[in-house]
mmCIF file of the N, C-alpha and C atoms, coordinates in Angstrom:
data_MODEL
# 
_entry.id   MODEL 
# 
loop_
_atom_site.group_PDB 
_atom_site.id 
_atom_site.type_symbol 
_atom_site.label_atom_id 
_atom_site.label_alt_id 
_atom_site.label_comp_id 
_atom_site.label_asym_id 
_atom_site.label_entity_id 
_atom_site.label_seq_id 
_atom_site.pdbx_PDB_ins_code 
_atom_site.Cartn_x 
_atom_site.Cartn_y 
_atom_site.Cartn_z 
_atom_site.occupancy 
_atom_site.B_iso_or_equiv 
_atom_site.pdbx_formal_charge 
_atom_site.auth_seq_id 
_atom_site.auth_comp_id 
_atom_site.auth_asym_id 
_atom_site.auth_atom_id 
_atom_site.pdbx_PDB_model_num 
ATOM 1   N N  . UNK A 1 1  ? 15.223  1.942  -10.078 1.00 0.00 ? 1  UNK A N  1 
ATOM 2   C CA . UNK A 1 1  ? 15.214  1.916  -8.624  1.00 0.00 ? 1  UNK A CA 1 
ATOM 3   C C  . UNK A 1 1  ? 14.175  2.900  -8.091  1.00 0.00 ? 1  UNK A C  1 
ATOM 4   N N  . UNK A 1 2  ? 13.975  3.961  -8.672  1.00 0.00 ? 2  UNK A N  1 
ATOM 5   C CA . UNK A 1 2  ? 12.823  5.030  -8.267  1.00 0.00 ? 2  UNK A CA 1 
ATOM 6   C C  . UNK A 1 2  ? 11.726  4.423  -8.165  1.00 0.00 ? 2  UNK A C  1 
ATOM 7   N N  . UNK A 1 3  ? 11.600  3.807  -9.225  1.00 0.00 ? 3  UNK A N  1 
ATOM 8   C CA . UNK A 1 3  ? 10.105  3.340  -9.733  1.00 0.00 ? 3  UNK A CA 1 
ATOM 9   C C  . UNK A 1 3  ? 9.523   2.070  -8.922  1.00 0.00 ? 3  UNK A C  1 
ATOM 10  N N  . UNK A 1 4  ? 10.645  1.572  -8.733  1.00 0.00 ? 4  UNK A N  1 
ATOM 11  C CA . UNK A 1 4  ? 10.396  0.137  -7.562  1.00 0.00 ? 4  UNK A CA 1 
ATOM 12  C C  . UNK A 1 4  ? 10.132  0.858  -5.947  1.00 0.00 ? 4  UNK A C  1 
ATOM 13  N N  . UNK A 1 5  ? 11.121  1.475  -5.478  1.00 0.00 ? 5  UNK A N  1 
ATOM 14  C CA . UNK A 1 5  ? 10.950  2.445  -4.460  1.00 0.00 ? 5  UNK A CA 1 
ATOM 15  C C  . UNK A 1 5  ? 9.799   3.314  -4.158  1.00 0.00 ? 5  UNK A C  1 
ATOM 16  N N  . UNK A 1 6  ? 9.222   4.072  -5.295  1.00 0.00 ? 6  UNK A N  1 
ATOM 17  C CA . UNK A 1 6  ? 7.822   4.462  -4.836  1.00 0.00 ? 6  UNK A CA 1 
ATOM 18  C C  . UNK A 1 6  ? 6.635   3.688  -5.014  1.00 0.00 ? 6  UNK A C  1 
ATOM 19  N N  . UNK A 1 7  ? 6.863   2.590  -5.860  1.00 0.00 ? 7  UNK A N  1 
ATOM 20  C CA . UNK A 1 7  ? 5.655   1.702  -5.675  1.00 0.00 ? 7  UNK A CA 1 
ATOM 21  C C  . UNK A 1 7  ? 5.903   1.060  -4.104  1.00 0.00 ? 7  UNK A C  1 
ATOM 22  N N  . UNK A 1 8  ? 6.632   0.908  -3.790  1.00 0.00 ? 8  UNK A N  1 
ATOM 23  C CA . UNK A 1 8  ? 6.998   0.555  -2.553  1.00 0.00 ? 8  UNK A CA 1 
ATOM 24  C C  . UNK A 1 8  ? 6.453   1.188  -1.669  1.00 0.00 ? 8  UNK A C  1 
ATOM 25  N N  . UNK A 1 9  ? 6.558   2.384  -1.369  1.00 0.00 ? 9  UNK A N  1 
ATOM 26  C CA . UNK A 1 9  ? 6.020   3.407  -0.720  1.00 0.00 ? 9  UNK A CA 1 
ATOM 27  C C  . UNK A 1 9  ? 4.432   3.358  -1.073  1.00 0.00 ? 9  UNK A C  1 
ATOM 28  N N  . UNK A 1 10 ? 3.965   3.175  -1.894  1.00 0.00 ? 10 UNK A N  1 
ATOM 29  C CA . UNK A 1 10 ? 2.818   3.841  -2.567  1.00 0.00 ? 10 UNK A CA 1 
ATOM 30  C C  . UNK A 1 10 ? 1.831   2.239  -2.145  1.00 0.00 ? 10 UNK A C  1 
ATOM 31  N N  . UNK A 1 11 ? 2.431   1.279  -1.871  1.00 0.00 ? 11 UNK A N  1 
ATOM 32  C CA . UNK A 1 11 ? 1.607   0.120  -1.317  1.00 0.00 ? 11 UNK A CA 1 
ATOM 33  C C  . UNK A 1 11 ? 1.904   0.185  0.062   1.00 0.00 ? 11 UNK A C  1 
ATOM 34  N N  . UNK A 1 12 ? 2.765   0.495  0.789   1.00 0.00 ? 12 UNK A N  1 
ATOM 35  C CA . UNK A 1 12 ? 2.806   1.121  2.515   1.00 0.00 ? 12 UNK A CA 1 
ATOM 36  C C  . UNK A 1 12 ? 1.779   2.342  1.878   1.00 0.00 ? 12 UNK A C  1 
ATOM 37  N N  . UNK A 1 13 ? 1.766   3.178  2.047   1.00 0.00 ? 13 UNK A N  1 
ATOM 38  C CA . UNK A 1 13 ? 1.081   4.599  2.563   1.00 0.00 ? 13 UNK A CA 1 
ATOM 39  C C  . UNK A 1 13 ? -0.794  3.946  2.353   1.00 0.00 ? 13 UNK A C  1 
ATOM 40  N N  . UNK A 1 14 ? -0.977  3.008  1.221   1.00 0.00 ? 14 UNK A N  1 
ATOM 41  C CA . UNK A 1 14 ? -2.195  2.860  0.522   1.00 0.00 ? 14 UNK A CA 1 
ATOM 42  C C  . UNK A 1 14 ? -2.544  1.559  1.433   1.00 0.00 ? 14 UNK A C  1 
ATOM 43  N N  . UNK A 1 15 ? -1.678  0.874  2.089   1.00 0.00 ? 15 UNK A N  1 
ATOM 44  C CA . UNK A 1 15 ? -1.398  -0.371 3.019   1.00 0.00 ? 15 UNK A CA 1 
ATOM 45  C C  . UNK A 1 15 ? -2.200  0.318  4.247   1.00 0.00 ? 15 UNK A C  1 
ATOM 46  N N  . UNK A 1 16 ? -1.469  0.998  4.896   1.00 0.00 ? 16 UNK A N  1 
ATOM 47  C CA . UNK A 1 16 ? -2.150  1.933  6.211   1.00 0.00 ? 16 UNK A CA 1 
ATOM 48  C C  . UNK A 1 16 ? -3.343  2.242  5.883   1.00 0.00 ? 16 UNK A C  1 
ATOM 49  N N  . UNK A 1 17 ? -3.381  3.279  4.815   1.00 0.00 ? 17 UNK A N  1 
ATOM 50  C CA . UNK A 1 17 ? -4.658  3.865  4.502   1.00 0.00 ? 17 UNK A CA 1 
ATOM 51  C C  . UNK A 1 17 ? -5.813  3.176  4.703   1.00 0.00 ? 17 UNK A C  1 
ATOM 52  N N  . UNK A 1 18 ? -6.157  1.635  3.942   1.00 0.00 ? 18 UNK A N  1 
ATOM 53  C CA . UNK A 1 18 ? -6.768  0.901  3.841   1.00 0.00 ? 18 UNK A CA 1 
ATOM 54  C C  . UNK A 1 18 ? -7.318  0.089  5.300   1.00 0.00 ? 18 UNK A C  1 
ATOM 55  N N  . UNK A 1 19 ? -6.103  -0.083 5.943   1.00 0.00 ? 19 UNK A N  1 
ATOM 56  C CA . UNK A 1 19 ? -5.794  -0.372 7.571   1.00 0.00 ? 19 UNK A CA 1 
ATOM 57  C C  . UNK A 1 19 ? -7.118  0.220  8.203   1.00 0.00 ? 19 UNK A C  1 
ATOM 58  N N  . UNK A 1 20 ? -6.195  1.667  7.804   1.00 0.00 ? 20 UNK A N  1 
ATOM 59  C CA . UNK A 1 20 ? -7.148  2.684  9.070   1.00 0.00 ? 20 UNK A CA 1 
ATOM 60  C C  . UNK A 1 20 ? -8.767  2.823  8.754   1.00 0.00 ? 20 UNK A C  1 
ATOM 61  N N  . UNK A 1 21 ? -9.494  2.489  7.413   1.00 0.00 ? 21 UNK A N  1 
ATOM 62  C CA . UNK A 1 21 ? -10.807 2.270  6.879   1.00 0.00 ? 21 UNK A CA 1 
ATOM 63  C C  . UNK A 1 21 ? -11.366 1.277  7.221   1.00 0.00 ? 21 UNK A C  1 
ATOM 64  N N  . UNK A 1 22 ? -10.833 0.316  6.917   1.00 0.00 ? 22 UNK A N  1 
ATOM 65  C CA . UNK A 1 22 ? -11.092 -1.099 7.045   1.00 0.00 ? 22 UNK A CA 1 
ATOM 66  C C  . UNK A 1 22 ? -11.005 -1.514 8.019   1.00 0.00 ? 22 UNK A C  1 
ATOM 67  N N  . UNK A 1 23 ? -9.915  -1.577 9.084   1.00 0.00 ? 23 UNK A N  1 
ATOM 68  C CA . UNK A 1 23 ? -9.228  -2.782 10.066  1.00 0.00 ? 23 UNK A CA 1 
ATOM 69  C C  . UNK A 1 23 ? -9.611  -1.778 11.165  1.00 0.00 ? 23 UNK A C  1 
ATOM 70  N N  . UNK A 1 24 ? -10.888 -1.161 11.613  1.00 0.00 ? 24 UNK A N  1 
ATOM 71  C CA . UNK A 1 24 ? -10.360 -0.133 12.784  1.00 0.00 ? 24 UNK A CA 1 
ATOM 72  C C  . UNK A 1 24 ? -10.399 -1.029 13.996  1.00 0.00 ? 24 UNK A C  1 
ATOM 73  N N  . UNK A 1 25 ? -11.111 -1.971 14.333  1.00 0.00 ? 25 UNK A N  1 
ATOM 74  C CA . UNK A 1 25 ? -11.022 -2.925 15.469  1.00 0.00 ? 25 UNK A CA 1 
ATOM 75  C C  . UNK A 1 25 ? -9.851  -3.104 15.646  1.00 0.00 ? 25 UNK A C  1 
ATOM 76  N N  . UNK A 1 26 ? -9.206  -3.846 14.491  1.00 0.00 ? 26 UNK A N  1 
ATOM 77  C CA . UNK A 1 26 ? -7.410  -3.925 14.836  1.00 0.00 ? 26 UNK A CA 1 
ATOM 78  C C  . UNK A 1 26 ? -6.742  -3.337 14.590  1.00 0.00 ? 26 UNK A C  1 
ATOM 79  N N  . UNK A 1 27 ? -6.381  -1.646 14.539  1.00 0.00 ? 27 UNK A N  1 
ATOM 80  C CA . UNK A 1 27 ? -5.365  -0.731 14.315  1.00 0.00 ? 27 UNK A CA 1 
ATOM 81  C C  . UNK A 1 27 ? -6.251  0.012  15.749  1.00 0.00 ? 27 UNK A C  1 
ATOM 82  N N  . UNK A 1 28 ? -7.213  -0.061 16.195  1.00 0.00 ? 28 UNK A N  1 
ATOM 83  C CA . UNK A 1 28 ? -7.549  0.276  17.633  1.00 0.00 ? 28 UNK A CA 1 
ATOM 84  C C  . UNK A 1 28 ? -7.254  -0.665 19.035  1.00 0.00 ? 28 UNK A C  1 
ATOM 85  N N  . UNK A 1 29 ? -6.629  -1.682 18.841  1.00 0.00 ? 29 UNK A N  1 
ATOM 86  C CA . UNK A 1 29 ? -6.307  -2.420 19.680  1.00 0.00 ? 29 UNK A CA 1 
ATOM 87  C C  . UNK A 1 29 ? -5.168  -1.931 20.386  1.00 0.00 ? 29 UNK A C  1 
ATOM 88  N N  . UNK A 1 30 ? -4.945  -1.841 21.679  1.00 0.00 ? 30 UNK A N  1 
ATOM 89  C CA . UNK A 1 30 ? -4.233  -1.388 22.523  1.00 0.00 ? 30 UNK A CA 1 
ATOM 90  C C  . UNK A 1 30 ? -2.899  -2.453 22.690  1.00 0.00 ? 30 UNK A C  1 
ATOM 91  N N  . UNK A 1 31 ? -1.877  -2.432 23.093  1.00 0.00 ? 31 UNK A N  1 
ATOM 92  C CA . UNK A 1 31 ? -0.742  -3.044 23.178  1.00 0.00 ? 31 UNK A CA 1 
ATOM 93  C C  . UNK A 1 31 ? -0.898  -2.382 24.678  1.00 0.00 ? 31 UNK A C  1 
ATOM 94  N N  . UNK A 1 32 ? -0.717  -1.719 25.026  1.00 0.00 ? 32 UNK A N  1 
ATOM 95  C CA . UNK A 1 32 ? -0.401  -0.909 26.205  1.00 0.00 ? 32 UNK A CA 1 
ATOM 96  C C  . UNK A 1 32 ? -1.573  0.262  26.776  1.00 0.00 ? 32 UNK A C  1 
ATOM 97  N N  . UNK A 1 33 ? -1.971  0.481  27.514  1.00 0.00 ? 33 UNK A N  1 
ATOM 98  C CA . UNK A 1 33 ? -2.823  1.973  27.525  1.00 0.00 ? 33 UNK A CA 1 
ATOM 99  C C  . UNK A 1 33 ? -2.053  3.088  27.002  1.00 0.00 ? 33 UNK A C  1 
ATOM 100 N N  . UNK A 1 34 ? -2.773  3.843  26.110  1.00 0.00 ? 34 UNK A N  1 
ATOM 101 C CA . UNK A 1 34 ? -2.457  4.940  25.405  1.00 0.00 ? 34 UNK A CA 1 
ATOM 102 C C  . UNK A 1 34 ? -1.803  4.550  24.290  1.00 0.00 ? 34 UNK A C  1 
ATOM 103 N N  . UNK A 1 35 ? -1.428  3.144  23.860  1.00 0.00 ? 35 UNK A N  1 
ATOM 104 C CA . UNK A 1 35 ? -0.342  2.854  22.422  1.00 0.00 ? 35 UNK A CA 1 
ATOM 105 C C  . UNK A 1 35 ? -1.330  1.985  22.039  1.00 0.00 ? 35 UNK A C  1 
ATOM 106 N N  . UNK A 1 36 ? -1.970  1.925  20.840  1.00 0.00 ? 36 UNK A N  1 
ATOM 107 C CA . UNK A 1 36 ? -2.666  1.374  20.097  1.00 0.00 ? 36 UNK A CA 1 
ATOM 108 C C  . UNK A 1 36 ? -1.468  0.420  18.517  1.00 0.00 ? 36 UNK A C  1 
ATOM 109 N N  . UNK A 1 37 ? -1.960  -0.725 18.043  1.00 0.00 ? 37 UNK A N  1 
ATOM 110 C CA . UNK A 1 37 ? -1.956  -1.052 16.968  1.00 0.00 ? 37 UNK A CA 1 
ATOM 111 C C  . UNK A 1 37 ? -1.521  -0.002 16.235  1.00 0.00 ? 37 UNK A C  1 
ATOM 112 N N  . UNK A 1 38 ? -2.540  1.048  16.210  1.00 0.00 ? 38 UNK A N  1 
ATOM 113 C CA . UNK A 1 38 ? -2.299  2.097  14.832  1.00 0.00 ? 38 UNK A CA 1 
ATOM 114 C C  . UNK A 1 38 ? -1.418  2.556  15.097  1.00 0.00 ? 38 UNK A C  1 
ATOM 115 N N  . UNK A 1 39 ? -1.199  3.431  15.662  1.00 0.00 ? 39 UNK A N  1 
ATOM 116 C CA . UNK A 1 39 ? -0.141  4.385  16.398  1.00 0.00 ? 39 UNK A CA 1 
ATOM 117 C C  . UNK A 1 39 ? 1.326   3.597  15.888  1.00 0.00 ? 39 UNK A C  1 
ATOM 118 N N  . UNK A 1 40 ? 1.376   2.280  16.415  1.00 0.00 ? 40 UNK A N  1 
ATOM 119 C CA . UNK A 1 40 ? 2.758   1.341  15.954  1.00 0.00 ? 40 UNK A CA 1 
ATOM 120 C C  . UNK A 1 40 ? 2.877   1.532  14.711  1.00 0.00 ? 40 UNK A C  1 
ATOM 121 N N  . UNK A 1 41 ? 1.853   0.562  13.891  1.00 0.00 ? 41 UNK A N  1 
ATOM 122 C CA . UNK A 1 41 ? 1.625   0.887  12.423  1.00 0.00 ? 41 UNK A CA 1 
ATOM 123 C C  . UNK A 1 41 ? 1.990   2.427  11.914  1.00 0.00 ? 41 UNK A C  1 
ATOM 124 N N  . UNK A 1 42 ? 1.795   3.607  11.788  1.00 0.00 ? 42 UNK A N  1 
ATOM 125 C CA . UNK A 1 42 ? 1.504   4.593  11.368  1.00 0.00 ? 42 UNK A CA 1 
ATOM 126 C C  . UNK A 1 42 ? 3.172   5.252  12.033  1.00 0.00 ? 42 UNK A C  1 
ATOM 127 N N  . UNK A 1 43 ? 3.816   4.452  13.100  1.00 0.00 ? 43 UNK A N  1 
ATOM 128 C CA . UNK A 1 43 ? 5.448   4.969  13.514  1.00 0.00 ? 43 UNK A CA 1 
ATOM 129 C C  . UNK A 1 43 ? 6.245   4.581  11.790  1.00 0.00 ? 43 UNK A C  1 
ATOM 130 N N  . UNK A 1 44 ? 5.951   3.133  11.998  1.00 0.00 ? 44 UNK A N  1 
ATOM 131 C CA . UNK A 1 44 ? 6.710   2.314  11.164  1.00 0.00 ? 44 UNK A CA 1 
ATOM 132 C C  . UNK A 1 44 ? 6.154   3.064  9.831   1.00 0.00 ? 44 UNK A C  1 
ATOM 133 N N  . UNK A 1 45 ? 5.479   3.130  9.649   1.00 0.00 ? 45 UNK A N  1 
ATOM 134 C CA . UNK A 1 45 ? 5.159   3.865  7.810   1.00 0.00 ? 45 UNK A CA 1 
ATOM 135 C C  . UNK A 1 45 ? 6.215   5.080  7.440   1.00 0.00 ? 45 UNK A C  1 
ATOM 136 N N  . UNK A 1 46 ? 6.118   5.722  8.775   1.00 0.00 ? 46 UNK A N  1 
ATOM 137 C CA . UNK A 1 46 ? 7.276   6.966  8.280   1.00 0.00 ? 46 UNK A CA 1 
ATOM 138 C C  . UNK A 1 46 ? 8.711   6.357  8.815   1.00 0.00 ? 46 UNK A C  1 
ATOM 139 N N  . UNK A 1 47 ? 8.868   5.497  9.714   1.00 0.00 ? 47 UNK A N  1 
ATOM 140 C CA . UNK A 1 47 ? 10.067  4.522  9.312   1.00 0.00 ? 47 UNK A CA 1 
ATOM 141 C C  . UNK A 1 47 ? 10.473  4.456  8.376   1.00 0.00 ? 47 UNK A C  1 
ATOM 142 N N  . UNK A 1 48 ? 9.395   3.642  7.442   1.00 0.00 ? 48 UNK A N  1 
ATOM 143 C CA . UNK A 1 48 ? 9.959   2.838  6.618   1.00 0.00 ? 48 UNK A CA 1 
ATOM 144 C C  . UNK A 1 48 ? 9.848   4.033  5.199   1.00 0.00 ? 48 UNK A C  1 
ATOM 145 N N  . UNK A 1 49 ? 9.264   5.260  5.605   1.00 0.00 ? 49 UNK A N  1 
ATOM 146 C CA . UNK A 1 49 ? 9.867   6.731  4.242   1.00 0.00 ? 49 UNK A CA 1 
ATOM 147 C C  . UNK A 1 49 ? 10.968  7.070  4.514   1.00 0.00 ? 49 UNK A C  1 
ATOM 148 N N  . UNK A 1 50 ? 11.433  7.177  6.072   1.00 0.00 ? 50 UNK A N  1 
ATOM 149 C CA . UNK A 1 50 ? 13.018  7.499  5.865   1.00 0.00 ? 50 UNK A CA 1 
ATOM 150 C C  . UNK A 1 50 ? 14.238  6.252  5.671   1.00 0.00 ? 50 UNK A C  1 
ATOM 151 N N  . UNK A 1 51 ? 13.874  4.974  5.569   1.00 0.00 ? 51 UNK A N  1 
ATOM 152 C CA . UNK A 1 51 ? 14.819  4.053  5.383   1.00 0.00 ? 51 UNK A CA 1 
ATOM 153 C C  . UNK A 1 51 ? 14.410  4.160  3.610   1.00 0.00 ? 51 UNK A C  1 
ATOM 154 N N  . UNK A 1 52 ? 13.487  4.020  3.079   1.00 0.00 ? 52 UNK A N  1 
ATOM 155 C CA . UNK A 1 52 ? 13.323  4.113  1.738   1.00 0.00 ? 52 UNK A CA 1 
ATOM 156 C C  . UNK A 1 52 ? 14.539  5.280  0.763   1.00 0.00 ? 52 UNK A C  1 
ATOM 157 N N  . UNK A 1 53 ? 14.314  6.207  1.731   1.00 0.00 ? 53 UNK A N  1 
ATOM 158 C CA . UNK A 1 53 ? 14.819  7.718  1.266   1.00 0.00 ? 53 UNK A CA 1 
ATOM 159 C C  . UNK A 1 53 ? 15.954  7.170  1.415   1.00 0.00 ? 53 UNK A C  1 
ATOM 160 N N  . UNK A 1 54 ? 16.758  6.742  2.354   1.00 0.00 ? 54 UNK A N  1 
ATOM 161 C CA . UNK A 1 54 ? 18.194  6.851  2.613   1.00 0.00 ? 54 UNK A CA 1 
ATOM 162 C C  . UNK A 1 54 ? 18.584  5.669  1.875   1.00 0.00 ? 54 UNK A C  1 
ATOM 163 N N  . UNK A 1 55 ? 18.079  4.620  1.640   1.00 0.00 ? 55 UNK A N  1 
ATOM 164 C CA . UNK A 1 55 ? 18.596  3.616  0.446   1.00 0.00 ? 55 UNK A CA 1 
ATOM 165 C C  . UNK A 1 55 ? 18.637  4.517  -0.979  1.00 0.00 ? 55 UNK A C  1 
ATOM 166 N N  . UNK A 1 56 ? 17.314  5.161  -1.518  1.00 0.00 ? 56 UNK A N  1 
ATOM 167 C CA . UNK A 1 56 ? 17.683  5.981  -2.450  1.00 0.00 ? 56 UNK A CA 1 
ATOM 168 C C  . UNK A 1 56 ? 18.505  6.730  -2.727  1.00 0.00 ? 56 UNK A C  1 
ATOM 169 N N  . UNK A 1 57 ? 19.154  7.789  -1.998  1.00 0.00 ? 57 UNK A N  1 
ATOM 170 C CA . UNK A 1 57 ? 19.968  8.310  -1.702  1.00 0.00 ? 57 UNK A CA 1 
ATOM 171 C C  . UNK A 1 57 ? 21.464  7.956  -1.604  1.00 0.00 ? 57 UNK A C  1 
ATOM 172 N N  . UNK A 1 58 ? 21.946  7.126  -1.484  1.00 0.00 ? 58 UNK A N  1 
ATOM 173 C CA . UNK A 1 58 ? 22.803  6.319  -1.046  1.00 0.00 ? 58 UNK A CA 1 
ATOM 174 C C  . UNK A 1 58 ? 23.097  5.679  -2.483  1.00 0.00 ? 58 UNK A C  1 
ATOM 175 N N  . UNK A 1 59 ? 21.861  4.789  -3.272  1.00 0.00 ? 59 UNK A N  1 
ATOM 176 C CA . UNK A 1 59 ? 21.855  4.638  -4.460  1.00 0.00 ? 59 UNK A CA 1 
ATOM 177 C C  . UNK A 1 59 ? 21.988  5.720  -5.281  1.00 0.00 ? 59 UNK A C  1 
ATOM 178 N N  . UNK A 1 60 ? 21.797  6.781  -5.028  1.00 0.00 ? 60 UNK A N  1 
ATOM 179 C CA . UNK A 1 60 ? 21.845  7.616  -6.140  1.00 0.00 ? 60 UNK A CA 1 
ATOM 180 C C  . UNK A 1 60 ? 23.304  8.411  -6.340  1.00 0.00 ? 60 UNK A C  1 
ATOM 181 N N  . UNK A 1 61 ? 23.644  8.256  -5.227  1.00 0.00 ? 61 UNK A N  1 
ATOM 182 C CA . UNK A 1 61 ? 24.871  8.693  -4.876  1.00 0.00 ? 61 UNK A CA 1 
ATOM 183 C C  . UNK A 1 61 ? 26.083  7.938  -5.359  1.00 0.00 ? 61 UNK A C  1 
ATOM 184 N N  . UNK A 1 62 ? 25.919  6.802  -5.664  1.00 0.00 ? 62 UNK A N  1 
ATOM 185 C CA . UNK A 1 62 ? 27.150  5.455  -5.837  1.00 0.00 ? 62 UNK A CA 1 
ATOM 186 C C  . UNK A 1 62 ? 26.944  5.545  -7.668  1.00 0.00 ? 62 UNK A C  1 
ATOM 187 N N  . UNK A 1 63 ? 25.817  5.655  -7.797  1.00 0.00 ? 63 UNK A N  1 
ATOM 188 C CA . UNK A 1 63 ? 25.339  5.376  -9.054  1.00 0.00 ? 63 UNK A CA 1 
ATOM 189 C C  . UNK A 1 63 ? 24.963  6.363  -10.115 1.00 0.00 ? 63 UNK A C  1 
ATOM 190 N N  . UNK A 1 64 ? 24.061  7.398  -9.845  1.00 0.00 ? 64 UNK A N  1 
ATOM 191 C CA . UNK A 1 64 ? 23.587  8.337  -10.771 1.00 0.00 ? 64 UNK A CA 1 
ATOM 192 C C  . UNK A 1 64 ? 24.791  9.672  -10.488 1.00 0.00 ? 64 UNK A C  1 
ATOM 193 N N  . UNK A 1 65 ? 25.627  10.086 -9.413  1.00 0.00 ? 65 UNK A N  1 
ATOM 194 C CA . UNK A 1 65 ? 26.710  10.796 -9.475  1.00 0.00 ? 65 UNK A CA 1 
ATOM 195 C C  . UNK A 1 65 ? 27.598  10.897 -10.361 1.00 0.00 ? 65 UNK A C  1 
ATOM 196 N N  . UNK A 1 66 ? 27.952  9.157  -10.494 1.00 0.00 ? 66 UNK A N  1 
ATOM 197 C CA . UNK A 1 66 ? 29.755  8.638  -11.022 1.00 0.00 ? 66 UNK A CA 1 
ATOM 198 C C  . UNK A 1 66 ? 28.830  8.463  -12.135 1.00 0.00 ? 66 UNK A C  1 
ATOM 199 N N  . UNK A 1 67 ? 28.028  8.689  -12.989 1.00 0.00 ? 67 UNK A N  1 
ATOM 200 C CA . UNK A 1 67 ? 27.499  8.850  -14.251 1.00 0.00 ? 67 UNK A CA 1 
ATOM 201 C C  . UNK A 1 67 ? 27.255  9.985  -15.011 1.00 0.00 ? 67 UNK A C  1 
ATOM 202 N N  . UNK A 1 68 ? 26.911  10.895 -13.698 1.00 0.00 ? 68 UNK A N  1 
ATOM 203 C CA . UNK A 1 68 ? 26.647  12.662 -14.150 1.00 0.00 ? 68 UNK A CA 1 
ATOM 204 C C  . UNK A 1 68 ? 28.621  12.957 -14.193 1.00 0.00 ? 68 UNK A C  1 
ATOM 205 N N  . UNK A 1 69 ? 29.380  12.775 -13.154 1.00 0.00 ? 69 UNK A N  1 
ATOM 206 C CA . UNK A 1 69 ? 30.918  13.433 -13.530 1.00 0.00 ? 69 UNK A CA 1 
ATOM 207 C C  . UNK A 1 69 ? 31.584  12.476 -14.631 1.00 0.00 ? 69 UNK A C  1 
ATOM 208 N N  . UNK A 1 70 ? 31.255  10.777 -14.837 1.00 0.00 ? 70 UNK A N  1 
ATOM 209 C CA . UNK A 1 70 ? 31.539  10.635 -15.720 1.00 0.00 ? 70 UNK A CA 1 
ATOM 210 C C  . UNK A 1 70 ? 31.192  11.477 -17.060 1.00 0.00 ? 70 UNK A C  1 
ATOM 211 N N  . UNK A 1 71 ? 29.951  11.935 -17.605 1.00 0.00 ? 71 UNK A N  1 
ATOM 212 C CA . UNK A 1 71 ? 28.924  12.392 -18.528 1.00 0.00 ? 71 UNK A CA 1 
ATOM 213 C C  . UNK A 1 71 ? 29.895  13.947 -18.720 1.00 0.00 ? 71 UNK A C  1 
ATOM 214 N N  . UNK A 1 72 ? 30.165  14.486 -17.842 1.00 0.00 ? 72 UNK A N  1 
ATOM 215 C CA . UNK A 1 72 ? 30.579  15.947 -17.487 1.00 0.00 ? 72 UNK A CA 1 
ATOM 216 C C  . UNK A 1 72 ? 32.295  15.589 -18.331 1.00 0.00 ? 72 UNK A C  1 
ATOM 217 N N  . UNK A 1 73 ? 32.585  14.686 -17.791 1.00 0.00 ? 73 UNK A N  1 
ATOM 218 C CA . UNK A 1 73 ? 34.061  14.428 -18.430 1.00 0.00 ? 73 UNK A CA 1 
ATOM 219 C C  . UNK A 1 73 ? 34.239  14.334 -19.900 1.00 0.00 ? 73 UNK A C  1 
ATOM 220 N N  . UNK A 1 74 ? 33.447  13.555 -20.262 1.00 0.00 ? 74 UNK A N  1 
ATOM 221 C CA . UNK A 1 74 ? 33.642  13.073 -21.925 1.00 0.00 ? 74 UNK A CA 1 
ATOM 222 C C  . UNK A 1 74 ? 32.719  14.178 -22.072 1.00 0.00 ? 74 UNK A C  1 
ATOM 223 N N  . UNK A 1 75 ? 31.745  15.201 -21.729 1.00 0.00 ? 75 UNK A N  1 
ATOM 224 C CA . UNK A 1 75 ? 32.039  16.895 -21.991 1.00 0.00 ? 75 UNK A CA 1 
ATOM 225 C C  . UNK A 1 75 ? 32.956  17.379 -22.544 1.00 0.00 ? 75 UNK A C  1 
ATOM 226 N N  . UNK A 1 76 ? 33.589  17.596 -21.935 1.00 0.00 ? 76 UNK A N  1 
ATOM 227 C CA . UNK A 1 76 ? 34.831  18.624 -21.666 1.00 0.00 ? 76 UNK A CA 1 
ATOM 228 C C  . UNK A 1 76 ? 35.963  18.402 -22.129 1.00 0.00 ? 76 UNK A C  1 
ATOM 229 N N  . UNK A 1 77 ? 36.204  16.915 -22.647 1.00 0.00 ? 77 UNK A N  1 
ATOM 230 C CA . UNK A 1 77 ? 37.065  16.197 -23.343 1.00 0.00 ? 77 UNK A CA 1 
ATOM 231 C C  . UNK A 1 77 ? 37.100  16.346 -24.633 1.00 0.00 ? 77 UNK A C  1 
ATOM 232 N N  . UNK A 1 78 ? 35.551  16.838 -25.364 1.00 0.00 ? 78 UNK A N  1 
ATOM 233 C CA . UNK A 1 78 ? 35.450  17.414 -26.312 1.00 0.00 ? 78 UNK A CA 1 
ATOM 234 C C  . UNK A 1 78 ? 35.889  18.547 -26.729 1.00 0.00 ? 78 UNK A C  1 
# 
């Protein structure tokens, strides 16, 4: 799940990046005066690091926890 999750991340952040080099006509396009394309784009990127984070988290919590106190048990059982 890490490994899927930061490639995830790592094609958003490299997604924008590329955006902001490449696409400046359209990440400079205005929606509104003063709110550009980019600006939207570049909200949603760190959006989508804290929805990433909190699925991880959440996963790690259900999953890699009840494996570490399981792990800790058959410890101590010894």
């Amino acid at each position: 799940v890490a490994i899927a999750l930061s490639a995830l991340m790592v094609v958003i952040y490299f997604g924008f990046v590329l955006l902001v080099a490449f696409g400046k006509p359209f990440m400079g396009t205005l929606i509104v005066p003063g709110l550009s394309i980019g600006i939207v784009i570049g909200a949603l990127v760190l959006l989508a690091t804290w929805i990433t984070t909190l699925f991880y988290v959440r996963w790690a919590n259900r999953h890699v926890d009840a494996a570490v106190v399981r792990l800790g048990a058959e410890r101590d059982a010894r």
